[in-house]
NUSE-95110 format. One record per atom (N, C-alpha, C, O): x, y, z. Coordinates in steps of 0.1 Angstrom, whole numbers, plus 5000, padded with zeros to 4 digits. Layout:
BEGIN
XYZ;...
//
This chain:
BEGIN
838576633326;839776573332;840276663344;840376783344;840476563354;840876673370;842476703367;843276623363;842776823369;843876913371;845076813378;844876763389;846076803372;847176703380;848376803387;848676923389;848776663391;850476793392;851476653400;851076543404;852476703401;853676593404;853676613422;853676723428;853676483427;853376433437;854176323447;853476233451;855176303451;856376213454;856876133440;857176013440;857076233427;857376163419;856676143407;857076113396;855276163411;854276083401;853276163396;852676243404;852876173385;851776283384;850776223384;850376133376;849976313398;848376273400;847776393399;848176503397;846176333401;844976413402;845176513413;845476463424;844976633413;844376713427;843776663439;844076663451;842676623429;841276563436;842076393436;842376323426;842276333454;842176163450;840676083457;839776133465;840775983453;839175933460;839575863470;840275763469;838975933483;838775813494;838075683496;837575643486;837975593509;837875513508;836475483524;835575393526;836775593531;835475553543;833975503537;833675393540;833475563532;832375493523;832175373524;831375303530;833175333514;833475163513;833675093524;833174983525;834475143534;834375043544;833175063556;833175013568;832275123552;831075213564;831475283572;831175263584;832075383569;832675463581;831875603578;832475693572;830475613581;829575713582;829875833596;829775813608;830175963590;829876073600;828576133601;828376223609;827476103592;826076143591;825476023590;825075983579;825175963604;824075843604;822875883600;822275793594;821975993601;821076033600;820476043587;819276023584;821376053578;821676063564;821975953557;821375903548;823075913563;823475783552;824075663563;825175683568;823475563566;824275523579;825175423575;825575423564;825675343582;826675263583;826375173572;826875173561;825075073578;824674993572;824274993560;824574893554;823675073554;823075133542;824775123532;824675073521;826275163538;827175173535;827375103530;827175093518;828074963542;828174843540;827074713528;827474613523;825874763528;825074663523;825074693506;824674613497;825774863502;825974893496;826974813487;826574763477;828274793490;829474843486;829974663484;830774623492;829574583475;829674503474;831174473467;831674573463;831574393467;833274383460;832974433444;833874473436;831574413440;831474463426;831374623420;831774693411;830274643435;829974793435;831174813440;830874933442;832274803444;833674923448;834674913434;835275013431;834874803425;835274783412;834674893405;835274993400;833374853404;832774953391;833475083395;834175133387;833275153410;833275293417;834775283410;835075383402;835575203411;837075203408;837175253390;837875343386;836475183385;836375213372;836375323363;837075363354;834675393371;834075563370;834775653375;834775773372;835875583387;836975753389;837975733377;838375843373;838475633371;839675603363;838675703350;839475793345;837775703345;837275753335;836775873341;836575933330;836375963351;836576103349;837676153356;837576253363;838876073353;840076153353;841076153369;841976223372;840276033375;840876053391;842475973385;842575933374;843175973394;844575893389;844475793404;844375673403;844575863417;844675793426;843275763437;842275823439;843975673442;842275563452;843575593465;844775623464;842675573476;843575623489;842975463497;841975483504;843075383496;842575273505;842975223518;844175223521;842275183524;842675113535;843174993537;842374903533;844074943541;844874793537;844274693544;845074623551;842874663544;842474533547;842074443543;841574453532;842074343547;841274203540;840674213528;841074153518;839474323529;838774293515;838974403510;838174423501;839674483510;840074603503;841074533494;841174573482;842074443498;843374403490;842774323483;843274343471;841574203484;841074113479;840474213468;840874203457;839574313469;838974403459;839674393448;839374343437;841074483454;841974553444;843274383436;844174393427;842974303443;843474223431;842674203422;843074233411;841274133425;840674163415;840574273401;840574253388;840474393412;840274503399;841674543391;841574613381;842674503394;843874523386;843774383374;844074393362;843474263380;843074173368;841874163359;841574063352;841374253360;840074313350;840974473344;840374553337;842274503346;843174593339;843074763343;843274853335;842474753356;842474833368;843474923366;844274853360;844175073369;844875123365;845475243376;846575303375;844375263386;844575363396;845575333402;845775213405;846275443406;847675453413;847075453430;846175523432;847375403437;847375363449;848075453464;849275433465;847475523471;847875563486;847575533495;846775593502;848075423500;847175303514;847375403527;848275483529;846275363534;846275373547;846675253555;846175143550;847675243566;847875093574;846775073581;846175153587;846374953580;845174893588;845574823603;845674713607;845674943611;845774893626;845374703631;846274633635;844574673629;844174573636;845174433630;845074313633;846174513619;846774373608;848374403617;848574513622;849274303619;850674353623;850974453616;850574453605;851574543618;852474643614;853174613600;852974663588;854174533605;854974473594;854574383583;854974393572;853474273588;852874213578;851774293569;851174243560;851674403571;850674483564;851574563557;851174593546;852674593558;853474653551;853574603539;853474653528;854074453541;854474353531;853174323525;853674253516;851874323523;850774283520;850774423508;850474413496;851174543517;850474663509;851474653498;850874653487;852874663498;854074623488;853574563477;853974613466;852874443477;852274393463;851774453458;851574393447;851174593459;850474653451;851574743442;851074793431;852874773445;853674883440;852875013441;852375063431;852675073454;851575173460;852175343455;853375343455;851675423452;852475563451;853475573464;854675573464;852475583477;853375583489;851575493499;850575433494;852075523510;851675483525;852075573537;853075623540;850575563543;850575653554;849875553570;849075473570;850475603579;850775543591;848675573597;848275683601;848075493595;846375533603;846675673615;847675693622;845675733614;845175863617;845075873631;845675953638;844475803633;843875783653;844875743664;845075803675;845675593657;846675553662;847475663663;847475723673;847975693656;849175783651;848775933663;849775953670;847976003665;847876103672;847976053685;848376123695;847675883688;847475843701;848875823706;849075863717;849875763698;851175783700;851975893707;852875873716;851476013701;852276113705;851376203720;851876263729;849876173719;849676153738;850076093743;850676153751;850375953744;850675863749;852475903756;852975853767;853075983748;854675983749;855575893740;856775873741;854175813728;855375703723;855575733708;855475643700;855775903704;855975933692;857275873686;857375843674;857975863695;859275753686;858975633678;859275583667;858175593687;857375463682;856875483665;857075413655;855975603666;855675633650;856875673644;857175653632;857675733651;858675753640;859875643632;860275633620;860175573647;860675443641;859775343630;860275253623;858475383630;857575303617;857675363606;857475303595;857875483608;857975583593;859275513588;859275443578;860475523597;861875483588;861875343583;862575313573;860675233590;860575123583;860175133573;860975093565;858975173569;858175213560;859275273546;859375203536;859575343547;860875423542;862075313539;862575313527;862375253547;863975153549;863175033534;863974973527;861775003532;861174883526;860874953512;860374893502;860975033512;860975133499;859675213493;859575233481;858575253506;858175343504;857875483512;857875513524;857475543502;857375663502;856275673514;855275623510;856175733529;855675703540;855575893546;856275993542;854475883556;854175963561;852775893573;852375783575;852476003577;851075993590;850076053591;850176183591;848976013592;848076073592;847476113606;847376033615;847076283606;846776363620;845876413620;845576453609;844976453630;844076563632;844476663642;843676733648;845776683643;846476763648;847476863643;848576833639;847076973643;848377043633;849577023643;850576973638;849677053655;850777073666;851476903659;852676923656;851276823657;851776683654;852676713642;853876713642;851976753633;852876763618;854476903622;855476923616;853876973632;855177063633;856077013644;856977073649;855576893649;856776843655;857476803652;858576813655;856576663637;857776603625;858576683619;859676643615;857876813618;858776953609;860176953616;861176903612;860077003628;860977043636;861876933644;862976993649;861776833647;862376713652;863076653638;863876553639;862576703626;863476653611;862976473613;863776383616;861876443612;861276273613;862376223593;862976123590;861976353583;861676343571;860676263566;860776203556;859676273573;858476213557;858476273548;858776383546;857976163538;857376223527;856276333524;856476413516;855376323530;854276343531;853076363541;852876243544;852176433547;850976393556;849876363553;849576363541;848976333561;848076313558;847376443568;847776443579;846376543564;845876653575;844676663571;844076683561;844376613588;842276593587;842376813591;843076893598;841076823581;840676993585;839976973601;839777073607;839676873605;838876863617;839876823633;840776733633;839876863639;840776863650;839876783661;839576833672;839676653656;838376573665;839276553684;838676553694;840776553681;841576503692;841576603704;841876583715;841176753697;840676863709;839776853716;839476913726;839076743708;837576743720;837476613727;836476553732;838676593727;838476403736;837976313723;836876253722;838876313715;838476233699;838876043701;839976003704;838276003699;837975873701;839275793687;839675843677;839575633693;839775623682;838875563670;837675563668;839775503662;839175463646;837975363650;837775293660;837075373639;836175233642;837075113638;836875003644;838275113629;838575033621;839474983634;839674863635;839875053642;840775023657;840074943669;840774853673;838974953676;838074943680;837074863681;836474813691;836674833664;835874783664;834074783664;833074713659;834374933674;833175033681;832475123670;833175223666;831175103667;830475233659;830575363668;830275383680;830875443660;831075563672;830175653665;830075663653;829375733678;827675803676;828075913680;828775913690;827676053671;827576163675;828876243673;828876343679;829776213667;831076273659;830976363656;830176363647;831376523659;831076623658;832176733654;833176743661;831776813640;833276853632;833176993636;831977033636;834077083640;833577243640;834477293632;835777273632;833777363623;834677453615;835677543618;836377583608;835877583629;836877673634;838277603636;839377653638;838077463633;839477373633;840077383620;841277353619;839277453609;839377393595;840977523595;842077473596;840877663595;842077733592;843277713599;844277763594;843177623612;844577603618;845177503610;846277513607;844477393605;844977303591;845577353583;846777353580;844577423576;845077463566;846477533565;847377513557;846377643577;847977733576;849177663580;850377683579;848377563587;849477413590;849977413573;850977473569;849377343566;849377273552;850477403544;851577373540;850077523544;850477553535;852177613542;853177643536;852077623555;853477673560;854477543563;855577553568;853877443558;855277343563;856077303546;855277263538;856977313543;857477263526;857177133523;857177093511;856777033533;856776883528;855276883523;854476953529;854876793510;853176783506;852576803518;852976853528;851476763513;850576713528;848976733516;848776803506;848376653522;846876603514;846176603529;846276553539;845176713523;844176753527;842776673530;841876663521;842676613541;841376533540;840576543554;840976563565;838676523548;837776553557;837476733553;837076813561;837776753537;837176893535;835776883534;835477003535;834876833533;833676843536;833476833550;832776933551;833676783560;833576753572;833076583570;832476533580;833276523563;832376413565;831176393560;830676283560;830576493556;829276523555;828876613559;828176673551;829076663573;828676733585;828176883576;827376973579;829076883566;828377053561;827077033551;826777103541;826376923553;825176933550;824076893556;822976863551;824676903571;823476843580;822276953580;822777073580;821076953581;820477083582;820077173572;819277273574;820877133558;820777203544;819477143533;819377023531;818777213528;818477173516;819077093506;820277113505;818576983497;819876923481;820177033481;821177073487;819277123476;819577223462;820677313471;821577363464;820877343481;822177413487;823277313485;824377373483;823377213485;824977123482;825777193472;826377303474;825677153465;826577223454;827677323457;828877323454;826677433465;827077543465;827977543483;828677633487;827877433488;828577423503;829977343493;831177373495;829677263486;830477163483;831577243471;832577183468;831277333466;832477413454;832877553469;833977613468;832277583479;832677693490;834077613497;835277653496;833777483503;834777423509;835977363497;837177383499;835777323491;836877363477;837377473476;838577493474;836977523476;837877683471;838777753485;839877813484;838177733496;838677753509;839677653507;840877693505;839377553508;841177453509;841877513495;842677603494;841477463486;842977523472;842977633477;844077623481;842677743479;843177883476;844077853492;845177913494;843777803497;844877803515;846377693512;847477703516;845677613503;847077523504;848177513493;847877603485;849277453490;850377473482;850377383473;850277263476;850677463458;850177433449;850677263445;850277213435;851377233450;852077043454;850976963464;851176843469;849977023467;849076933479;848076903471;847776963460;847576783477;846276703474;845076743484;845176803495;844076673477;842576713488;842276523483;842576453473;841676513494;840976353487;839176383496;838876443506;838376313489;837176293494;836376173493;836276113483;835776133502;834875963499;833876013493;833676133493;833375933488;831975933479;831075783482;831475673484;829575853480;828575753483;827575713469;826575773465;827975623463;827675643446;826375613447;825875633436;825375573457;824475473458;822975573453;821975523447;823075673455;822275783454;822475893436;821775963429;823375873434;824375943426;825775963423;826475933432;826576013410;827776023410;827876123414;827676233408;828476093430;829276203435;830576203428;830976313426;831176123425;832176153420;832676243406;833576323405;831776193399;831376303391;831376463394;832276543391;830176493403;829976583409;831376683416;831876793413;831776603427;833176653430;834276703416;834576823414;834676573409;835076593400;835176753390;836176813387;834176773387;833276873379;833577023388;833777133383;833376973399;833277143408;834377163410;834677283409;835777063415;837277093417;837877143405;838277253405;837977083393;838077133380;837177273379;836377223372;836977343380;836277453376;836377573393;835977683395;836977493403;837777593412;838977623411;839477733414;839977463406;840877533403;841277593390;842377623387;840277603383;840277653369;840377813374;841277893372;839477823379;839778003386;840278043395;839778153399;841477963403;841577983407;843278023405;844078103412;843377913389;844377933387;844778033374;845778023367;843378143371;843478273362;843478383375;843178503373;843678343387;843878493393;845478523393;845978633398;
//
């Protein structure tokens, strides 16, 4: 069983399960690509996936609010589905009508898309996200945004936005001329490139601001096993675990996607976060 703790309210898992996978959003084409994703991830195969996290102990699914993600998840709640819910907004849906779509689920909270959301505040139109956060908020949920920018989250700090919550990619893709979402776009995007030296400015982000904040893209995407042997995974995949929990505050989440098609990663994850913060929490 994964390690919980209380979370806007609610007690969840540590560990929650992402959702890129499922919708093909590959950072290692070379490895696992898009298509392979997609041809995968049938409305049955993301149920079952839904099932196997409810049984080793996940509490929450982080999904993306679109079309067939919502279609999935009616389904799997009428087959007696049980996972507590953290949507991402799906850019390409109205704003508002996606709000009201995501509402039927009675969601833990909701967070404002990632790409968009950094592009706002280049742009000059961070008011703009912030006036969505208070909607979000005003409709009765529990709301925040997702960044690959630490400088973003300490402006919400300091300008008092009040979210609930963030969303904090360890990868700072928007330093290097970071593109937006495919899910925005439309566009497969080639050659996505994570550097690790982004990962500690997150993190000290994470653990110096008081509001949660969930940790995501601790693997890189993949990217920390391009070049590796199997038999080294394990041991990249419990290193980058223990680097985020031991950096972040003991109220934060980590979430990670999983590719079941090969194996339970989820399992696997599972197994190694329990047994970091197991020792992590006898020092």
């Amino acid at each position: 069983m994964l390690p919980t703790v209380n979370f806007l309210g609610e007690e969840v898992s540590r560990l929650t399960m992402g959702d890129n996978p499922t919708n093909g959003y590959s950072y290692i084409p070379d490895l696992t690509s898009r298509e392979e994703m997609l041809s995968y991830y049938t409305e049955e195969k993301v149920i079952e996936q839904l099932f196997e996290a409810e049984r080793l102990g996940y509490t929450v699914w982080q999904p993306l609010a679109s079309e067939f993600i919502l279609r999935v998840l009616w389904h799997y709640r009428e087959q007696g589905g049980r996972l507590k819910l953290i949507f991402q907004t799906h850019v390409p849906v109205d704003f508002e009508v996606n709000l009201r779509q995501i509402l039927t689920y009675k969601p833990v909270a909701c967070y404002h898309q990632g790409t968009s959301a950094d592009g706002m505040f280049e742009e000059g139109k961070k008011d703009i996200l912030r006036d969505r956060i208070k909607l979000m908020q005003s409709m009765g949920l529990k709301s925040g945004f997702a960044t690959h920018v630490p400088e973003h989250i300490m402006i919400a700090e300091d300008e008092g936005w009040g979210c609930d919550f963030y969303m904090a990619c360890l990868q700072n893709t928007r330093k290097r001329g970071g593109e937006r979402s495919t899910s925005v776009t439309g566009k497969t995007r080639k050659d996505v490139e994570f550097y690790p030296e982004d990962r500690p400015i997150m993190l000290k982000t994470i653990a110096q601001v008081p509001t949660p904040c969930i940790a995501y893209k601790v693997l890189a995407g993949g990217q920390i096993f391009l070049g590796k042997e199997k038999s080294e995974y394990p041991a990249l995949i419990e290193a980058a675990y223990r680097e985020t929990f031991a950096a972040i505050k003991p109220c934060d989440l980590v979430t990670v996607g999983v590719f079941q098609k090969h194996g339970n990663q989820l399992r696997e994850n599972a197994e190694i976060v329990s047994r970091v913060l197991s020792s992590l929490n006898t020092k």
